[in-house]
gemmi code that builds the backbone of each chain (N, CA, C; Angstrom):
import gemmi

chains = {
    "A": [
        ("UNK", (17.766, 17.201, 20.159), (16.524, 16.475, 19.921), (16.845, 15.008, 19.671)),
        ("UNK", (16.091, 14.173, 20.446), (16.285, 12.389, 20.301), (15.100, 12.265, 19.148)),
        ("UNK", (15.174, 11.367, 18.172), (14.257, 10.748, 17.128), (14.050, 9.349, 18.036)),
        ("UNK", (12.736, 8.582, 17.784), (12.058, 7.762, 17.619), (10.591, 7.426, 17.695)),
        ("UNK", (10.563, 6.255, 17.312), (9.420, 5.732, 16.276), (8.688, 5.497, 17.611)),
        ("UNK", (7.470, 5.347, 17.033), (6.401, 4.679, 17.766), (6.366, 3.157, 18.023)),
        ("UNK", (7.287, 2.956, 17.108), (7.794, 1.063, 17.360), (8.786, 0.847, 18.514)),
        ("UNK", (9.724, 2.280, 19.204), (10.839, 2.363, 20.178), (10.222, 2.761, 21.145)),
        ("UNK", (11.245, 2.523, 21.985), (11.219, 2.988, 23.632), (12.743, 3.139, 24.178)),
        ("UNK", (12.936, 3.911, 24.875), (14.242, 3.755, 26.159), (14.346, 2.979, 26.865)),
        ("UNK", (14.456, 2.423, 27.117), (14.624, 1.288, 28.006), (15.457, 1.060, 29.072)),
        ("UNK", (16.967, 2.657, 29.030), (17.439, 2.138, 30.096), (17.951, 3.668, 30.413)),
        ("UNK", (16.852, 4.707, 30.959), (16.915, 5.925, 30.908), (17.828, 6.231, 32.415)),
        ("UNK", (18.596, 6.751, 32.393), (19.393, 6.934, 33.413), (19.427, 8.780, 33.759)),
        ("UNK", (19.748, 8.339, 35.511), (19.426, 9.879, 35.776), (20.690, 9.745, 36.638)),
        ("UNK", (21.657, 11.593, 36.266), (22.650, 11.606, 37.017), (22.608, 12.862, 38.130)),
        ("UNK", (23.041, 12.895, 39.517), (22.727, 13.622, 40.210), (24.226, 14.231, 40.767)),
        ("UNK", (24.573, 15.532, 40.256), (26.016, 15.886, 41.200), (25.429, 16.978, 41.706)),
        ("UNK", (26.853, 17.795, 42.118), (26.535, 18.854, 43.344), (27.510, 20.252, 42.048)),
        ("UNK", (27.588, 20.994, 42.709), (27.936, 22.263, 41.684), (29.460, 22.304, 40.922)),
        ("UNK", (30.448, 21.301, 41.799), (31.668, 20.979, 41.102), (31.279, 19.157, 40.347)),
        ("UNK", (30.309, 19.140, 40.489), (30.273, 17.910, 39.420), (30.661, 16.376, 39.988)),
        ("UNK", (30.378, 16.397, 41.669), (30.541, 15.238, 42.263), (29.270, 14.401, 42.117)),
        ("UNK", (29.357, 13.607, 42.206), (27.860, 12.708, 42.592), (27.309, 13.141, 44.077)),
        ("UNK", (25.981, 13.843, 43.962), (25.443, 13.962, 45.243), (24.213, 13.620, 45.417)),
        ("UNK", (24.066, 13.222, 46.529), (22.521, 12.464, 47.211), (21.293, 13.101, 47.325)),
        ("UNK", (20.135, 12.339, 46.924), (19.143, 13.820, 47.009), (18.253, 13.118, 48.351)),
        ("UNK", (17.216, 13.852, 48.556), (16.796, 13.337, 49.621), (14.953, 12.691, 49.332)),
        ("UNK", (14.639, 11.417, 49.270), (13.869, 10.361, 49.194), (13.739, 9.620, 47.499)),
        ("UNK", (13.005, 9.916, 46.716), (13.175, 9.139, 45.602), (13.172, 10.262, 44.087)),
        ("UNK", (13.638, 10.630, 43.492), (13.228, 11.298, 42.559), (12.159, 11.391, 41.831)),
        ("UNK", (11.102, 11.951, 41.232), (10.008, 11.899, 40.871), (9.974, 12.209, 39.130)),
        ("UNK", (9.795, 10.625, 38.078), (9.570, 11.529, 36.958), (8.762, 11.699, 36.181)),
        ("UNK", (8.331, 12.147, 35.085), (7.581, 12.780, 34.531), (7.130, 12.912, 32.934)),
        ("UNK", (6.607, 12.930, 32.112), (6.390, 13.399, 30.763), (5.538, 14.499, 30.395)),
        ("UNK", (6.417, 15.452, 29.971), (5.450, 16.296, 29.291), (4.354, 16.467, 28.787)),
        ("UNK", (4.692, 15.438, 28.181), (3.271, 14.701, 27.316), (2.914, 13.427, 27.305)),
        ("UNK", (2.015, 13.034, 27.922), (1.946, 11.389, 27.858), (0.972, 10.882, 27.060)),
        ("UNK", (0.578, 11.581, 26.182), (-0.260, 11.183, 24.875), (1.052, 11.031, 23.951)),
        ("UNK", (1.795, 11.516, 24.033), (3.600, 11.347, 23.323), (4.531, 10.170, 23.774)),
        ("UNK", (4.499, 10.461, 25.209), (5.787, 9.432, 25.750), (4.938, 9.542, 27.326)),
        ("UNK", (5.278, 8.005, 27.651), (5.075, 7.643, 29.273), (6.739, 7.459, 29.650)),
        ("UNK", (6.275, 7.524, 31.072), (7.821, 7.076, 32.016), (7.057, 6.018, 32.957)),
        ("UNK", (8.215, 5.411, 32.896), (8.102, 4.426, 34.223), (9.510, 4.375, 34.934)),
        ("UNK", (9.571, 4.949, 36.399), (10.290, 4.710, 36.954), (10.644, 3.802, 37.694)),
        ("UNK", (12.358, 3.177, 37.856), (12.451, 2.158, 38.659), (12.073, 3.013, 40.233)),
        ("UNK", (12.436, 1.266, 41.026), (11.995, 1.764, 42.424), (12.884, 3.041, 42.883)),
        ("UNK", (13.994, 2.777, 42.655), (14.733, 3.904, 43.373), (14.882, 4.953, 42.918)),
        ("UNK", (14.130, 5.504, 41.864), (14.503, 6.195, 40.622), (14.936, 7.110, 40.327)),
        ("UNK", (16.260, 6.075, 39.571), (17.652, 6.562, 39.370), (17.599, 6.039, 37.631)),
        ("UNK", (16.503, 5.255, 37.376), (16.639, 5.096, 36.036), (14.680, 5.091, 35.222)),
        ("UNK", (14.695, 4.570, 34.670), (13.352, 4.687, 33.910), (12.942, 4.171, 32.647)),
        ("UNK", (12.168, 3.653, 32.112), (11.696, 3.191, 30.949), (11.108, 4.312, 29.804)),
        ("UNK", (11.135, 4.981, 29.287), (10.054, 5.697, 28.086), (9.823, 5.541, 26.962)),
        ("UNK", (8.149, 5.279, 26.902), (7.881, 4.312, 25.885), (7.580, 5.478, 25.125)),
        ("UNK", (7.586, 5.322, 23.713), (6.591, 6.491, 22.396), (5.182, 5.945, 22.760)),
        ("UNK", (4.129, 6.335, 22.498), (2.701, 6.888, 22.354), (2.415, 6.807, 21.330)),
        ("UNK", (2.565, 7.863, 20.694), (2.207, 8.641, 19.354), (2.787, 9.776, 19.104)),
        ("UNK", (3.018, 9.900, 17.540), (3.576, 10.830, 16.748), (3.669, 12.363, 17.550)),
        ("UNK", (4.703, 12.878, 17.822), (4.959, 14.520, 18.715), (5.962, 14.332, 19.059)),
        ("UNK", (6.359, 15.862, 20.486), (7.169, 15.991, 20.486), (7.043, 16.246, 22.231)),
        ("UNK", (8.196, 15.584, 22.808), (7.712, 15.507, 24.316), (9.154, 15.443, 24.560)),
        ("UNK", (8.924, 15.565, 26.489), (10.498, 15.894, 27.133), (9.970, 14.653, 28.152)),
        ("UNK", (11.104, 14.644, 29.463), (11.328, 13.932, 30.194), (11.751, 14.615, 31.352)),
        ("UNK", (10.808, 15.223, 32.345), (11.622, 15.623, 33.831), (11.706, 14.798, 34.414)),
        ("UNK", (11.938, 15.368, 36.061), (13.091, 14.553, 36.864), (12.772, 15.510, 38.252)),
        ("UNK", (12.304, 15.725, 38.616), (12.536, 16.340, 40.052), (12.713, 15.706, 41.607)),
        ("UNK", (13.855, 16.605, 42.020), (13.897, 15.372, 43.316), (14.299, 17.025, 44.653)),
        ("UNK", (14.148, 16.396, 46.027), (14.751, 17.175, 47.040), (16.395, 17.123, 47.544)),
        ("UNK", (16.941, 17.991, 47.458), (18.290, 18.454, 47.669), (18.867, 18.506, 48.630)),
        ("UNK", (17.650, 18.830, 49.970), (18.032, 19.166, 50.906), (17.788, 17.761, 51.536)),
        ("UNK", (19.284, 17.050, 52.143), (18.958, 16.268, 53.307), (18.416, 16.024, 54.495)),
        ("UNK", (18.646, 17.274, 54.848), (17.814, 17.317, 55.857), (15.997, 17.525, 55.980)),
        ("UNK", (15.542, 18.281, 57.240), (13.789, 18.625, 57.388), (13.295, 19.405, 56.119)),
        ("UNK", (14.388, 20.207, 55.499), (13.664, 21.306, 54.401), (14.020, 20.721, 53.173)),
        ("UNK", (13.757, 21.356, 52.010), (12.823, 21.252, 50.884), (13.552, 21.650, 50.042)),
        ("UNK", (14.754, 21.438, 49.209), (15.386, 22.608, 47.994), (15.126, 21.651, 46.760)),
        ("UNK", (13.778, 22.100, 45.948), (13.323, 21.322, 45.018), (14.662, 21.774, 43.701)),
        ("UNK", (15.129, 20.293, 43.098), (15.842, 20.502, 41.783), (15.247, 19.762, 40.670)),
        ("UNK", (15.288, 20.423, 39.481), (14.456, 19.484, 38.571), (15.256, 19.720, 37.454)),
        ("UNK", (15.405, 18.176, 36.764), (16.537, 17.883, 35.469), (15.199, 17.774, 34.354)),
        ("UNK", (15.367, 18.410, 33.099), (14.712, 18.341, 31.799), (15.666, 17.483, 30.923)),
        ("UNK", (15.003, 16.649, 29.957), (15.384, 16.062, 29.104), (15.359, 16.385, 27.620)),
        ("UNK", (16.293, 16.099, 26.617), (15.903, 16.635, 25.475), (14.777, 16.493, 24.738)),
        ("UNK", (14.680, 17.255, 23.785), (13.207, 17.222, 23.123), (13.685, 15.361, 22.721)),
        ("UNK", (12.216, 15.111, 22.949), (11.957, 13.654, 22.319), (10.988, 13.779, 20.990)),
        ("UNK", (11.079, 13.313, 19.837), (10.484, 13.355, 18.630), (9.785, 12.276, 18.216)),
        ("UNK", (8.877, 11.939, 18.018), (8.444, 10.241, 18.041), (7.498, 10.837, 16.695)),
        ("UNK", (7.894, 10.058, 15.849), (7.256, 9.804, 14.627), (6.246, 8.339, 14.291)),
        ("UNK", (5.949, 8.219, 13.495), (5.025, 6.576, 13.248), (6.165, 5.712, 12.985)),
        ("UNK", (5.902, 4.511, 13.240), (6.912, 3.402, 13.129), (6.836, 2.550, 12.104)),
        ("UNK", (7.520, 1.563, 11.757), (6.780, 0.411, 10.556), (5.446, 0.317, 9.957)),
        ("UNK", (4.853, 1.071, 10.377), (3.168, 0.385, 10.294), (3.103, 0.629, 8.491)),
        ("UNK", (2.973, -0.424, 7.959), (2.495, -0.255, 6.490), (2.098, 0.551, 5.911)),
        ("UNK", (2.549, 1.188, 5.148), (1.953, 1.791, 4.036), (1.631, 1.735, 2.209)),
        ("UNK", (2.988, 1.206, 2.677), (2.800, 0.783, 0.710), (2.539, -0.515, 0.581)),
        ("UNK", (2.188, -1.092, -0.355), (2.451, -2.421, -0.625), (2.629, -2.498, -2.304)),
        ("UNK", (3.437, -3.576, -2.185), (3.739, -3.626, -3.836), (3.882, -4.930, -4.586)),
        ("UNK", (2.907, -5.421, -5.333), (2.851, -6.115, -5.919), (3.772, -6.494, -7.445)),
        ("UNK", (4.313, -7.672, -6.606), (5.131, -8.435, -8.147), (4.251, -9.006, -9.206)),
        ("UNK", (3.919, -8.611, -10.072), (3.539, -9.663, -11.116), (3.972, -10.710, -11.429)),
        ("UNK", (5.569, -10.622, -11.604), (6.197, -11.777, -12.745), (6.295, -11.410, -14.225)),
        ("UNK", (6.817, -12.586, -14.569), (6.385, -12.808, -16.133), (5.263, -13.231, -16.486)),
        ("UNK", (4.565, -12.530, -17.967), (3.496, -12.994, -18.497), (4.202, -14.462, -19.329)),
        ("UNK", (3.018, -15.402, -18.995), (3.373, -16.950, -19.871), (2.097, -16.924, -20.727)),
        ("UNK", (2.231, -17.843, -21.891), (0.967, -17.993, -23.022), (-0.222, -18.825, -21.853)),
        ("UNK", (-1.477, -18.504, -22.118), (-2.341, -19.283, -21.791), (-2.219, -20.703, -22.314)),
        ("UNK", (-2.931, -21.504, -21.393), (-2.651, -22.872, -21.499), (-3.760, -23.177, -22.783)),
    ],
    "B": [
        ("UNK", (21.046, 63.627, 71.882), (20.031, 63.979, 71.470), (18.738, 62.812, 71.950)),
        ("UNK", (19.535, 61.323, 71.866), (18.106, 60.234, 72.285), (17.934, 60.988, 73.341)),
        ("UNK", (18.943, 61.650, 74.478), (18.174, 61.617, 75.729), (17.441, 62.505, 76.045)),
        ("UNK", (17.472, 63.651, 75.234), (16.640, 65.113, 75.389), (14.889, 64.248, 74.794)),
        ("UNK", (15.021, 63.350, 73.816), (13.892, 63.253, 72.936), (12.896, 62.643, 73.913)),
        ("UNK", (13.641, 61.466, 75.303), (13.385, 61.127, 76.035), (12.866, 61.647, 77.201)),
        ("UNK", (13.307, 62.832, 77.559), (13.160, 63.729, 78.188), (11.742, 64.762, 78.194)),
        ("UNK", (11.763, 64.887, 76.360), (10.443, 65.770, 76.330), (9.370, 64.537, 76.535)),
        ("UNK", (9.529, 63.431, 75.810), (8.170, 62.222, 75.938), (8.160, 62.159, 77.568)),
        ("UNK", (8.833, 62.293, 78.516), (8.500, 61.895, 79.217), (7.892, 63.252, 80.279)),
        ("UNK", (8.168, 64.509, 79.736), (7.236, 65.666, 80.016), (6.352, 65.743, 79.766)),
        ("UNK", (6.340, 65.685, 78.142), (4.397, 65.097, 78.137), (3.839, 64.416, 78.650)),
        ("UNK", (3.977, 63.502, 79.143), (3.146, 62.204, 79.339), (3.195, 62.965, 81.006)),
        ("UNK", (3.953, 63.468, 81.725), (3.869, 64.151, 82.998), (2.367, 65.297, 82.631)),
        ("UNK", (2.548, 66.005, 81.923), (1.942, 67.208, 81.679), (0.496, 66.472, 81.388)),
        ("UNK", (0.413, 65.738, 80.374), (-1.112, 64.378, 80.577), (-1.545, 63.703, 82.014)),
        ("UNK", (-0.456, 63.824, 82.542), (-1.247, 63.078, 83.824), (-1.435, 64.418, 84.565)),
        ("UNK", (-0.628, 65.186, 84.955), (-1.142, 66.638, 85.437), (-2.454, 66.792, 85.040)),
        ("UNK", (-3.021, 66.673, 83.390), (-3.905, 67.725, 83.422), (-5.411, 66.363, 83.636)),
        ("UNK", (-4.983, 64.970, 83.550), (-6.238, 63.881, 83.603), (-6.380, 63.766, 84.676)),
        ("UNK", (-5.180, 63.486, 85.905), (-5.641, 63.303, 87.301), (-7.036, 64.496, 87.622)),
        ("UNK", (-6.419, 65.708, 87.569), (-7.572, 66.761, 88.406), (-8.827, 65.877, 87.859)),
        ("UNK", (-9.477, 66.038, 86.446), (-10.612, 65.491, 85.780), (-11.141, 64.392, 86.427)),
        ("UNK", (-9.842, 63.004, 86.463), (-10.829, 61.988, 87.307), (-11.381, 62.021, 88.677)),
        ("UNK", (-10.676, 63.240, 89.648), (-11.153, 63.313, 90.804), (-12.325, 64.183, 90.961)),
        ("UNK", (-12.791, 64.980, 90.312), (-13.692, 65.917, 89.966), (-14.741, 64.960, 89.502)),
        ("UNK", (-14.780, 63.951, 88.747), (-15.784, 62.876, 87.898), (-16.068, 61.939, 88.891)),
        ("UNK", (-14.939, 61.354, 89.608), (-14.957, 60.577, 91.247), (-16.547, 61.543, 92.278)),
        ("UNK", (-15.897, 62.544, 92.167), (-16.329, 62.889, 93.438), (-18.316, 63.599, 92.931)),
        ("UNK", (-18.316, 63.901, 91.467), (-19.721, 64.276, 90.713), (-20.631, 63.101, 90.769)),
        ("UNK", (-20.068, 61.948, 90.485), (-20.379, 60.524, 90.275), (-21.789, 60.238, 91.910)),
        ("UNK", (-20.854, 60.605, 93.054), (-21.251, 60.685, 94.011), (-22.663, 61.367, 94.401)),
        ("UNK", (-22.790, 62.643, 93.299), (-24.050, 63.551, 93.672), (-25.059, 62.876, 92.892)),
        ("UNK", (-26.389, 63.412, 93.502), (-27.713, 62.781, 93.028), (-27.341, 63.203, 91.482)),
        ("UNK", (-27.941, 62.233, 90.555), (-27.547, 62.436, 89.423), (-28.492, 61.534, 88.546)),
        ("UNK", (-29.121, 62.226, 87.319), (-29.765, 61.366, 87.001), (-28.832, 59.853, 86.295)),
        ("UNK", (-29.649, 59.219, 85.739), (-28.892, 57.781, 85.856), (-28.334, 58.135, 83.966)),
        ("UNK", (-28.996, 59.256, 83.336), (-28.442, 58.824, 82.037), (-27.012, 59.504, 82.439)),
        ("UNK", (-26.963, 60.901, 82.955), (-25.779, 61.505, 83.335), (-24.416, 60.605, 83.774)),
        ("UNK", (-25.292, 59.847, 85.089), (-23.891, 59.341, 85.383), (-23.317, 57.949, 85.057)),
        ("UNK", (-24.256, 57.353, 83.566), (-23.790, 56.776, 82.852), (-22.795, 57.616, 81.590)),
        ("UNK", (-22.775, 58.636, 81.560), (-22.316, 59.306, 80.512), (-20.779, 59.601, 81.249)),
        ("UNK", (-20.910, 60.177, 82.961), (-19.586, 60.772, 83.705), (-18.746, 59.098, 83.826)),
        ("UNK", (-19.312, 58.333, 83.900), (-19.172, 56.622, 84.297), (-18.515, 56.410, 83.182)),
        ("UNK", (-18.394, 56.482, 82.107), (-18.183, 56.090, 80.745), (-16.395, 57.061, 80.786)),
        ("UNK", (-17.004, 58.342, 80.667), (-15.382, 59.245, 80.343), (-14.655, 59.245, 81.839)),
        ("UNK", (-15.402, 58.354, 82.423), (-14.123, 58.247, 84.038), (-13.444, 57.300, 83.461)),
        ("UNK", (-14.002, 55.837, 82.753), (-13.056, 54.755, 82.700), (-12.203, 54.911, 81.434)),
        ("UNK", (-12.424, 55.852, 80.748), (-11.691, 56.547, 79.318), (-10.300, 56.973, 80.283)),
        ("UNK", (-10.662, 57.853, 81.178), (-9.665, 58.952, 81.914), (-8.584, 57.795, 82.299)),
        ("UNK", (-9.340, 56.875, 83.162), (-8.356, 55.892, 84.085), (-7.433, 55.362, 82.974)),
        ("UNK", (-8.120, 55.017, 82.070), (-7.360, 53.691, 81.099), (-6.322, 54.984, 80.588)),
        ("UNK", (-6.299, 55.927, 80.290), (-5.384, 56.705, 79.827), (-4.480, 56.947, 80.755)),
        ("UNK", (-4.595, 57.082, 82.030), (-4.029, 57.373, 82.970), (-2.552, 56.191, 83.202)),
        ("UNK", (-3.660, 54.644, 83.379), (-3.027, 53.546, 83.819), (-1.714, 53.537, 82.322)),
        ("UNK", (-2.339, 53.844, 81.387), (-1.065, 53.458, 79.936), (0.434, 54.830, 80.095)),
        ("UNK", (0.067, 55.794, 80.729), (0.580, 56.468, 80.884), (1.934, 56.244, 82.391)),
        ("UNK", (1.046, 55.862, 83.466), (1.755, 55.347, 83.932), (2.620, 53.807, 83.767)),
        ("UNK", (1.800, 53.013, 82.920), (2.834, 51.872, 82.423), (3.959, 52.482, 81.599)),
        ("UNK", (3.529, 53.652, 80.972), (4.907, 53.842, 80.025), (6.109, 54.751, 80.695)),
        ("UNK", (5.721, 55.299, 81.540), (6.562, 55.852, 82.605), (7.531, 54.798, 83.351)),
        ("UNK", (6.777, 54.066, 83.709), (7.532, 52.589, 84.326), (8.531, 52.138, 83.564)),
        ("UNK", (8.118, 52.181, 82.338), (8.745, 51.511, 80.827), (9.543, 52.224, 80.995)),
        ("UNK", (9.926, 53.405, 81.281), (10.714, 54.455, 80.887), (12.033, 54.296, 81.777)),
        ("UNK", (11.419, 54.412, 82.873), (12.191, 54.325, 84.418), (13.436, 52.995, 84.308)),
        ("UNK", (12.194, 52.053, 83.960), (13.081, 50.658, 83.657), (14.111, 50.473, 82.712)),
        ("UNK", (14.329, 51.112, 81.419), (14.900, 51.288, 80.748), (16.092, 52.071, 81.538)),
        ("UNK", (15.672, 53.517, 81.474), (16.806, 54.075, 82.050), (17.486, 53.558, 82.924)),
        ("UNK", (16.774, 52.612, 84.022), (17.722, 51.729, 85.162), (19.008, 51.237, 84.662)),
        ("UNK", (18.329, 50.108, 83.023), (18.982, 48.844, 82.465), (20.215, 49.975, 81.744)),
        ("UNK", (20.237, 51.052, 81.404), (21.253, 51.814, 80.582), (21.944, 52.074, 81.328)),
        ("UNK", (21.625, 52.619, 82.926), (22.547, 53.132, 83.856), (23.483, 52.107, 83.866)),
        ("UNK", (22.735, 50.413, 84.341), (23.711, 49.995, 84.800), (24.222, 49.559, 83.477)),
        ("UNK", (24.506, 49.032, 82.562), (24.765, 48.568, 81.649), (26.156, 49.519, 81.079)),
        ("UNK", (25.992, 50.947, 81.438), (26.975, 51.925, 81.017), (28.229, 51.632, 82.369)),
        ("UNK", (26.844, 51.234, 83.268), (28.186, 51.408, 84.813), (28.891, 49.376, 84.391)),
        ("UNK", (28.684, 48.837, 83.712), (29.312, 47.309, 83.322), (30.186, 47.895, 82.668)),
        ("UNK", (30.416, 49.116, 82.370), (31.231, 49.220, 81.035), (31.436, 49.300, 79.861)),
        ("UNK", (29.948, 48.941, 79.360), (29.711, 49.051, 78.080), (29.985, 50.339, 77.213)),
        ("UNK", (30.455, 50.560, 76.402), (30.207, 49.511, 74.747), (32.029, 49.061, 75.141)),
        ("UNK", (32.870, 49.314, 76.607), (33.825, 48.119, 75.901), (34.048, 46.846, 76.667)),
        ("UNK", (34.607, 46.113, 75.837), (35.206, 44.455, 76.317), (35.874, 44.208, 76.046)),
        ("UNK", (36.905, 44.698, 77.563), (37.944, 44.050, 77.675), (38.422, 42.622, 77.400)),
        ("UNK", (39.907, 42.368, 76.843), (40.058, 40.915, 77.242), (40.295, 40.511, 78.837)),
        ("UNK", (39.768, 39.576, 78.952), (40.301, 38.859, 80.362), (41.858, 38.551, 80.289)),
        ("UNK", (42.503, 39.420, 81.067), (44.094, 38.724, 81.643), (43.649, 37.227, 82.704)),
        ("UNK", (44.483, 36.100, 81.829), (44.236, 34.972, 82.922), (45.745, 34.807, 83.084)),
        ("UNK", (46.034, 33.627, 83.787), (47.830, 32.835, 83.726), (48.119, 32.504, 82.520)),
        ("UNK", (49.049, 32.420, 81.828), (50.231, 31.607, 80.606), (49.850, 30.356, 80.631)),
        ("UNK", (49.443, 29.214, 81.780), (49.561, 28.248, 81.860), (47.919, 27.725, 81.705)),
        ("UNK", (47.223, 29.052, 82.194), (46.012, 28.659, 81.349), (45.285, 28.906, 80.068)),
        ("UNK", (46.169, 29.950, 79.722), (45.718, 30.147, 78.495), (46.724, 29.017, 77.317)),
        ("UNK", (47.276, 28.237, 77.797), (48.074, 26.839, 77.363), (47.063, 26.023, 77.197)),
        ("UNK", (46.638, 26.042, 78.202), (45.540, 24.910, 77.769), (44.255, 25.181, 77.173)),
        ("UNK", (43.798, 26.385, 77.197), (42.757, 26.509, 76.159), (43.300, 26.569, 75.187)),
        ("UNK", (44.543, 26.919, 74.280), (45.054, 26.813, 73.415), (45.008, 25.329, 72.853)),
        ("UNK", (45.438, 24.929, 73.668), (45.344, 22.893, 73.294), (43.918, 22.174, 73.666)),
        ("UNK", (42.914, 22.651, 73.797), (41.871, 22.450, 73.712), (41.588, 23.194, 72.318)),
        ("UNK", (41.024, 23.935, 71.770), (41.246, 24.823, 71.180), (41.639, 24.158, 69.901)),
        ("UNK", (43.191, 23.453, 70.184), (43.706, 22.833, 68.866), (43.327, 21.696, 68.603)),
        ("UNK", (42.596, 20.979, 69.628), (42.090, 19.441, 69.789), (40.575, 19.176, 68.718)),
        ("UNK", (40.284, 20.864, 69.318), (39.180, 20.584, 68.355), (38.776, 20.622, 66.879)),
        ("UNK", (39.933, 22.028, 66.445), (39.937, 21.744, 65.290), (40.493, 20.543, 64.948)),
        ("UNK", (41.236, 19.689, 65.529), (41.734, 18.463, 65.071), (40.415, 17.805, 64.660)),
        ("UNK", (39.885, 17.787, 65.515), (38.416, 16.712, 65.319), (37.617, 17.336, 64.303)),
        ("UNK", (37.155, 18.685, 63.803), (36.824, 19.046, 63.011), (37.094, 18.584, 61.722)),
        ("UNK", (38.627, 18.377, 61.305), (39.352, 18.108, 60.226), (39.038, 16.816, 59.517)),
        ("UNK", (38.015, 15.688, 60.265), (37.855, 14.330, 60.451), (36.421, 14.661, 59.227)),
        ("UNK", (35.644, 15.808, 58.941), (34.226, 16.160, 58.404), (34.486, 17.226, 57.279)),
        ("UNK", (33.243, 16.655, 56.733), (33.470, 17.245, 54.918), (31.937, 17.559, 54.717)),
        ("UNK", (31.488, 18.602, 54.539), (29.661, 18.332, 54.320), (29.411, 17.687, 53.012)),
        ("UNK", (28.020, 16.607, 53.452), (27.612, 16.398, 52.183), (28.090, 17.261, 50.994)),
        ("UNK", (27.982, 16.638, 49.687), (27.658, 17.532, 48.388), (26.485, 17.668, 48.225)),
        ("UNK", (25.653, 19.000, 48.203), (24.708, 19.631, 47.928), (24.470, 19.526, 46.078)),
        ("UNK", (23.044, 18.302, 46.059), (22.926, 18.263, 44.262), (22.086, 19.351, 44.127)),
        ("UNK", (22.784, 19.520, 42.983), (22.121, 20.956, 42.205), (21.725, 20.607, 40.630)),
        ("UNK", (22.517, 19.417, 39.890), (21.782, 19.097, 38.697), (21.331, 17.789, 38.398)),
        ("UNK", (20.458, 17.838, 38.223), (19.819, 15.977, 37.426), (19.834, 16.359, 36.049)),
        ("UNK", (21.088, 15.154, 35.258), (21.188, 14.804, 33.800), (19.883, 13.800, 33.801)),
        ("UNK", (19.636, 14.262, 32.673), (19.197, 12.930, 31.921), (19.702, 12.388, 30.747)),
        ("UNK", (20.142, 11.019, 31.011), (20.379, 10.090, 29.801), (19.698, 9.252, 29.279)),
        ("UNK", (19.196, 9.167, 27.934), (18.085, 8.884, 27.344), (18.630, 7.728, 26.766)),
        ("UNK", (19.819, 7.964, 26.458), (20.425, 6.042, 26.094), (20.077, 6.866, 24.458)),
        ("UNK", (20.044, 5.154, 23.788), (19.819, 4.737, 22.482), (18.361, 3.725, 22.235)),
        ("UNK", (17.752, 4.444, 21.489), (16.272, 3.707, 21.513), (16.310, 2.432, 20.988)),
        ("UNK", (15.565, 1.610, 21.767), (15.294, -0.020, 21.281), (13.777, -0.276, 20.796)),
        ("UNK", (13.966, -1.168, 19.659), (12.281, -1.771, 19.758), (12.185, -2.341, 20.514)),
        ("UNK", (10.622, -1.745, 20.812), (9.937, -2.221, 21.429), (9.583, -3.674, 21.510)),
        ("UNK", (9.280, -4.784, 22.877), (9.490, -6.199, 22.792), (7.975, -6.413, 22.475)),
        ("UNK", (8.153, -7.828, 21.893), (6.595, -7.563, 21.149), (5.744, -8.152, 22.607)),
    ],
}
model = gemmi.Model(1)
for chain_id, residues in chains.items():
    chain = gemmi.Chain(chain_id)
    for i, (resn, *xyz) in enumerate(residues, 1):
        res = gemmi.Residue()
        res.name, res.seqid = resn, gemmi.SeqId(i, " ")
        for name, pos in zip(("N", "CA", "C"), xyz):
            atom = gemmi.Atom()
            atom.name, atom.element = name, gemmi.Element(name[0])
            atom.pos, atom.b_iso = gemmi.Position(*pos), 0.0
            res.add_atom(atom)
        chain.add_residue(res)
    model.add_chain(chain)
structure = gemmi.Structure()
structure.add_model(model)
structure.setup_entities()
């Protein structure tokens, strides 16, 4: 599980693609991604997308897919990568405030 | 045993046309007499029943015939064996080196890697820019 605030984002979400011994392999047109929840977390993918932005929303708990085609060629072997749970809690936003008095001085 | 099984289907289907021919020539030749018109809409009707049974019967006979042709000869090719071809030493040299040329060229190719997993890396979260 990833923690962050509603004040964070990812900013430099990276996606890795190998083949069954763990080479880097090519998928075929752009990968497509996704949020579970986008009242939680949005994605924005770059153009080629191989990486992505995800911003927090609001307070929950959301993932991050990834699906792309496998097959180079005419057909279709859909693969899809999940991301860990994402946790987004409230961020800075004020709550307490606390007042200093000081010292009491005699009236003038 | 296929060929006995072959043998009786194709007695029946003899013994069906034996017993439909007489019927359609008898219905042929009734067709002909004064007759009222519902009648020999009724003999008109089980004549073209008779024929169409007749004609499938003889297509499958044909079917039959033809088959047995393609087995005759197919047994007279020799089948089920295959032989190797005896050629010369000097030609079977060179399909040999053809042969080896190509796997040479083969050896030059690697297939793609087929992806099967997408990681995701989520990094380390930043604030947000104001």
């Amino acid at each position: 599980m990833a923690d962050i605030t509603t004040d964070q984002r990812f900013d430099n979400v990276v996606l890795s693609i190998t083949d069954s011994r763990g080479r880097p392999a090519p998928v075929d047109g752009v990968p497509v991604w996704a949020s579970s929840d986008e009242t939680v977390l949005t994605v924005t993918a770059s153009v080629d997308g191989m990486s992505a932005v995800v911003d927090s929303v609001a307070p929950g708990t959301a993932r991050v897919t990834v699906s792309a085609d496998a097959d180079m060629g005419a057909g279709v072997v859909s693969i899809t990568g999940v991301s860990e749970d994402v946790n987004v809690t409230n961020g800075s936003v004020a709550s307490v405030m606390t007042l200093n008095l000081g010292a009491p001085v005699d009236k003038p | 045993m296929a060929s006995d099984l072959i043998s009786e289907r194709r007695d029946e289907w003899q013994e069906a046309l034996d017993d439909i021919v007489p019927q359609i020539r008898g219905l042929e030749d009734k067709i002909n007499d004064a007759l009222s018109e519902e009648l020999r809409a009724v003999l008109n009707e089980r004549l073209a029943f008779l024929k169409a049974r007749e004609a499938l019967i003889l297509s499958a006979i044909a079917a039959q015939d033809a088959a047995d042709a393609a087995e005759d000869a197919l047994e007279d090719h020799g089948f089920p064996a295959l032989p190797d071809m005896e050629i010369d030493q000097y030609l079977l040299d060179e399909l040999d080196r053809e042969v080896a040329d190509n796997l040479a060229a083969r050896d030059g190719f690697a297939a793609t890697p087929m992806a099967v997993n997408l990681t995701i890396n989520l990094g380390t979260p930043v604030t947000k820019p104001e």
